[in-house]
C-alpha positions in Angstrom: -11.0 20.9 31.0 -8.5 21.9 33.2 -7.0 25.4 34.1 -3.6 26.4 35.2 -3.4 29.3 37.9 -0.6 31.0 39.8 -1.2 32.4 43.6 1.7 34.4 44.5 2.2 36.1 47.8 5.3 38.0 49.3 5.6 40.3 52.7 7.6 40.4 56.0 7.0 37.8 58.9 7.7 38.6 62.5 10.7 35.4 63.1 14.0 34.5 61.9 14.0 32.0 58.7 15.1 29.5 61.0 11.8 29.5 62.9 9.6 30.2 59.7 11.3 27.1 58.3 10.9 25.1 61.0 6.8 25.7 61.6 6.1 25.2 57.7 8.7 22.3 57.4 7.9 20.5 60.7 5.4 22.1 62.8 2.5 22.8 60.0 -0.3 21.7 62.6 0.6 24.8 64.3 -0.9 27.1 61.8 -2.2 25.2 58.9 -2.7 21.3 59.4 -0.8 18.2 59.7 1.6 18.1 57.2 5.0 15.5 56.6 7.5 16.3 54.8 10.2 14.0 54.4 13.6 16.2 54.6 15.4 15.8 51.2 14.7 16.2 47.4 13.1 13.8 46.0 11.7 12.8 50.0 7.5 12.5 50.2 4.9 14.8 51.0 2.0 13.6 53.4 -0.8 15.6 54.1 -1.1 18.6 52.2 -2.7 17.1 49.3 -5.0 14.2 49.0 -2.8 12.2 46.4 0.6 13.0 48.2 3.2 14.6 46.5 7.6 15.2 46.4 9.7 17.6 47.7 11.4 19.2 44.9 13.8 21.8 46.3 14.9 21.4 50.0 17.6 23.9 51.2 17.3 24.9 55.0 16.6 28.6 55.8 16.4 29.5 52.0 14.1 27.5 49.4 11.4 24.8 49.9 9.4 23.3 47.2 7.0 20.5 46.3 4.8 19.1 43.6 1.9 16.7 43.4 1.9 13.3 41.7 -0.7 14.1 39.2 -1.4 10.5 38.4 -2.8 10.8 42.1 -4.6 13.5 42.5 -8.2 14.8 41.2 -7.2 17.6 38.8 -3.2 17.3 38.0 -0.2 19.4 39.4 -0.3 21.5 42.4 3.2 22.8 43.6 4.1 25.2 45.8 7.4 27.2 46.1 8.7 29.3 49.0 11.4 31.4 49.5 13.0 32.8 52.4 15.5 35.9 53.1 16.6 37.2 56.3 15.8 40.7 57.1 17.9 41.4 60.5 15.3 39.3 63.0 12.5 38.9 61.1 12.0 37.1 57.6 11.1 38.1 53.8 8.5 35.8 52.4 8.1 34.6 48.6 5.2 32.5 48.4 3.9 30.4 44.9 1.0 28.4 44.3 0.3 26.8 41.2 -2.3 24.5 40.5 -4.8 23.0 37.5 -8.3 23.9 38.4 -11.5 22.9 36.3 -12.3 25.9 34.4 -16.0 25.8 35.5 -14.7 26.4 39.5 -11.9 28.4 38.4 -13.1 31.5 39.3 -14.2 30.6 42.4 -11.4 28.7 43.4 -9.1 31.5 42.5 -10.6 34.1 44.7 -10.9 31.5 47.4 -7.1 30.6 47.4 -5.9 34.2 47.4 -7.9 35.0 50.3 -6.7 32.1 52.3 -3.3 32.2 51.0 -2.9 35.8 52.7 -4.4 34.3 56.0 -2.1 31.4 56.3 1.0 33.2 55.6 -0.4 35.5 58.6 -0.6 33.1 60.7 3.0 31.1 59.7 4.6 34.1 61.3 2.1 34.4 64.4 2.8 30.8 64.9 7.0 30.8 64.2 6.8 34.5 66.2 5.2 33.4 69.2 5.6 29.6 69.6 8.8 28.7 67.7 9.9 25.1 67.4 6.2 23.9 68.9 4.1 21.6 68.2 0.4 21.8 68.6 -2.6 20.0 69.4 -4.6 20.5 66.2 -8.2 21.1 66.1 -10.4 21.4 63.0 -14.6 21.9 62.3 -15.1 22.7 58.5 -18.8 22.7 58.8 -19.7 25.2 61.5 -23.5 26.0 61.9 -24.3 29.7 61.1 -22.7 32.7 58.8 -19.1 34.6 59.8 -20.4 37.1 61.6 -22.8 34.8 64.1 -19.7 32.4 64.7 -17.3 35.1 65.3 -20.3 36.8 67.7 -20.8 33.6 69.5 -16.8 33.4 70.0 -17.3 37.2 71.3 -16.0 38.9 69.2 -17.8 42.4 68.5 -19.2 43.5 64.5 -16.5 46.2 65.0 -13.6 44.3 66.0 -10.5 45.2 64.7 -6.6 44.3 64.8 -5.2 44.5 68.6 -8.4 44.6 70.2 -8.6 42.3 73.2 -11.4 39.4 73.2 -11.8 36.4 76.0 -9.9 34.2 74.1 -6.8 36.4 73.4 -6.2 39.3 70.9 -7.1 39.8 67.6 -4.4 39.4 65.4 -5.8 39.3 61.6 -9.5 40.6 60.7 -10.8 40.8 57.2 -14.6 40.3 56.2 -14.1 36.9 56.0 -11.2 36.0 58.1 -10.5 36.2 61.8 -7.3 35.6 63.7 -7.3 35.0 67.7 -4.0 34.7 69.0 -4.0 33.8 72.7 -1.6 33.2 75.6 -1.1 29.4 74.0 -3.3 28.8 71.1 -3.9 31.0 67.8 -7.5 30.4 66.9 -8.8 30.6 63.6 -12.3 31.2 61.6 -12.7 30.8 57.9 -15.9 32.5 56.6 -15.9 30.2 53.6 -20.0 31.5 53.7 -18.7 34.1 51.5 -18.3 32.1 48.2 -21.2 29.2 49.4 -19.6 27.0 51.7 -19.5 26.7 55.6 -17.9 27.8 57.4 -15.0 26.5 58.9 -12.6 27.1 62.3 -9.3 25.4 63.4 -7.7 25.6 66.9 -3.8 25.2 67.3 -3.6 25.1 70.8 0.3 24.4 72.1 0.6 22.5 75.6 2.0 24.3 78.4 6.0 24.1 78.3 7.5 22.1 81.5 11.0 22.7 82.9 13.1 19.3 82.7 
């Protein structure tokens, strides 16, 4: 039996609506994964889930949504809502996630998507802050050999790392006991410690070519 759950996040990001809409709508790769979204109501999804889904609410700057087709997909609806309002430069988030879940991993799942919902609205505005309208080179290893803290050592990054400290690959940007943000001079560098609920754990790279004058 399935279970319905709601994620919700809100807070400020560091970029215009313009450019937060732009990386989620066009330029997910840079701090998520590949996603395509076809730009209209009623246009396709490609990407974010397994089955595919529909955009249900597209209006620039302002209100994004889409849903699963549940005939598609393993457990039945997952939809996710996002709303946007301008705070002088930077922009106010409103972020919904609902989803069926078997109730057996329901638990589990819920914890898991909070945790990571937090992290990836982090690093929308790291990515729509620092490299607006860019697309990246994406690179993904969900099964990384060894717990959190031995991946984030080998990547040298000290037990007592915090926010704004300064590592070889870049700075620190986000730092949670089971999170950690890089953000360098063209790549934001990410690693999941999914070792906290029994999985491996995982990293991603979004590394952004150099820019080249025309």
């Amino acid at each position: 039996m399935n279970k319905l759950w709601e994620v919700t996040w809100e807070g400020e990001l560091p970029a215009s609506p313009q450019a937060v809409w732009d990386t989620f709508t066009r330029h997910s790769g840079s701090y998520l994964w590949p996603i395509e979204y076809e730009p209209r109501v009623g246009g396709s999804e490609q990407g974010l889930t397994q089955g595919g889904g529909t955009v249900t609410v597209w209006e620039p700057h302002r209100h994004f949504a889409t849903r699963t087709r549940p005939e598609h997909e393993r457990d039945g609806l997952n939809e996710i809502d996002i709303k946007l309002e301008p705070l002088g430069e930077i922009t106010y988030l409103r972020y919904t996630h609902r989803a069926e879940i078997p109730e057996a991993e329901y638990d589990l799942q819920l914890a898991m998507c909070r945790e990571h919902t937090a992290f990836y609205q982090h690093s929308l505005g790291q990515a729509a802050c620092y490299f607006p309208g860019r697309q990246a080179e994406y690179e993904a290893d969900d099964e990384v050999e060894g717990s959190f803290a031995e991946v984030c050592a080998r990547h040298g990054v000290p037990a007592d790392a915090v926010v704004g400290d300064k590592v070889a690959a870049g700075v620190i940007d986000y730092r949670t006991p089971s999170f950690l943000g890089i953000r360098g001079a063209d790549q934001l560098f990410r690693v999941y410690g999914r070792d906290t609920w029994g999985y491996p754990v995982g990293t991603t790279t979004h590394r952004f070519p150099t820019r080249t004058e025309a």
